[in-house]
C-alpha positions as CSV (number, residue, x, y, z in Angstrom):
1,X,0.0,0.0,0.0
2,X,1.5,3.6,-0.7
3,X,0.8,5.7,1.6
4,X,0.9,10.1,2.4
5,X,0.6,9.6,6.5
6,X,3.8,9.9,8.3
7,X,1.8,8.9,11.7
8,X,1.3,5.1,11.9
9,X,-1.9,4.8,13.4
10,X,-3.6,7.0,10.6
11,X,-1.5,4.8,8.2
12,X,-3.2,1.8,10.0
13,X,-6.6,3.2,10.1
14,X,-6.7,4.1,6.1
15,X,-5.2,0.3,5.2
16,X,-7.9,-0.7,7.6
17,X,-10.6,1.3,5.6
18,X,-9.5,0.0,1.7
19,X,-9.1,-3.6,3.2
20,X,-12.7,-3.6,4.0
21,X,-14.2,-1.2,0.7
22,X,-11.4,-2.4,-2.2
23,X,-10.5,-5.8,-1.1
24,X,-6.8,-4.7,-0.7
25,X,-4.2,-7.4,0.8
26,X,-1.3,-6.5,2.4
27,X,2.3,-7.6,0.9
28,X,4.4,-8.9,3.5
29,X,7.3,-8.8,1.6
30,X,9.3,-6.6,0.1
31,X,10.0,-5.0,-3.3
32,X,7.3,-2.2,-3.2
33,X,3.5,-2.4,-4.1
34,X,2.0,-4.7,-6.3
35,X,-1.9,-3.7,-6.0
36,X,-3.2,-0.2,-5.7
37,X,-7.1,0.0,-5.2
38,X,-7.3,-3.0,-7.5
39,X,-5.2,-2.3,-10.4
40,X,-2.0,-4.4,-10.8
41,X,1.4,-2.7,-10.9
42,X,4.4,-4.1,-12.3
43,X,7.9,-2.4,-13.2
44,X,10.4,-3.3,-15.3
45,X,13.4,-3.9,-13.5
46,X,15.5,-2.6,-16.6
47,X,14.3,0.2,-18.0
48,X,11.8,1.5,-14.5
49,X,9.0,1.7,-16.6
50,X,5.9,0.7,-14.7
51,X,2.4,-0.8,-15.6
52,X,-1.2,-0.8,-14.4
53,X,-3.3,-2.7,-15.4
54,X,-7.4,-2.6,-13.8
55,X,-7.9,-5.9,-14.8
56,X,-8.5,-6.8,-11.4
57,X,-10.8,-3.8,-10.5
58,X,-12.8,-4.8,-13.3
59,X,-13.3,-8.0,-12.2
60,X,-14.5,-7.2,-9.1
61,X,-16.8,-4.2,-10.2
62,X,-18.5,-6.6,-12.8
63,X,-18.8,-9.5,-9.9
64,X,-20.1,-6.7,-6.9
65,X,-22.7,-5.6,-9.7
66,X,-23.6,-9.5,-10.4
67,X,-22.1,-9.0,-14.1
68,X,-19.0,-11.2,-13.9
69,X,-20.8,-13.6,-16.4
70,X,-20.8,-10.9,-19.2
71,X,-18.9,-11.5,-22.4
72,X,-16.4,-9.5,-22.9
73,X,-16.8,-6.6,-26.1
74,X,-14.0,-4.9,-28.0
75,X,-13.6,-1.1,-27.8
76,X,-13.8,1.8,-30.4
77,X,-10.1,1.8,-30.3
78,X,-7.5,-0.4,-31.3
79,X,-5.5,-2.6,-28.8
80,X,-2.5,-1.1,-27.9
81,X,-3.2,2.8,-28.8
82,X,-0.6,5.1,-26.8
83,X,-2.9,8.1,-25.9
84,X,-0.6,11.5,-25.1
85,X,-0.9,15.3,-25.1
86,X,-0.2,15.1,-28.8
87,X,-3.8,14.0,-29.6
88,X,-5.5,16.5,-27.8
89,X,-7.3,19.3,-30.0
90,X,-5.2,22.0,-31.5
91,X,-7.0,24.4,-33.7
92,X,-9.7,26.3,-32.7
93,X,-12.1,24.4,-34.8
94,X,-11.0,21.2,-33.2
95,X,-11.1,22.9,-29.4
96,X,-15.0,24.2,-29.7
97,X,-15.7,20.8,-31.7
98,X,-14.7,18.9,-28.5
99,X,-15.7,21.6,-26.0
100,X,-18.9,19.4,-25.0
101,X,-17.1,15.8,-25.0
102,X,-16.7,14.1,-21.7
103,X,-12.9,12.9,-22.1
């Protein structure tokens, strides 16, 4: 678990809170966090780059909300897109276009 508390017992207290809403487990051993609020984190050991994946947040949202039989569906975009600041809207056209899109 990553944490912002320097004080134990409010450490203690907020690990106590996501066990019991997030179904959070505590790593007993080292090497740094490997689930935060349900999403998997690895990093590469050679190049630091690190992954999330909500795989397992999914999972559990679809079970809690009696889903978890659903087939799966593909998205609009294709697998493996890299989304950055570059595809954001640029000209003014483009800005009020998207001024009313929920992204």
């Amino acid at each position: 678990m990553l944490s912002g508390s320097s004080l134990l017992v409010e450490k203690e207290s907020a690990i106590g809170k996501m066990e019991g809403c997030y179904k959070v487990k505590r790593i007993k051993e080292s090497g740094g966090a490997k689930v935060i609020l349900g999403m998997a984190m690895t990093q590469d050991s050679k190049t630091g780059a690190i992954t999330l994946s909500q795989c397992l947040f999914a999972e559990w949202t679809l079970e809690c909300l009696g889903m978890s039989d659903r087939n799966p569906r593909s998205t609009p975009l294709p697998c493996g897109i890299e989304l950055s600041e570059l595809n954001a809207p640029r000209t003014d056209d483009n800005m009020l276009f998207m001024k009313d899109k929920p992204y």
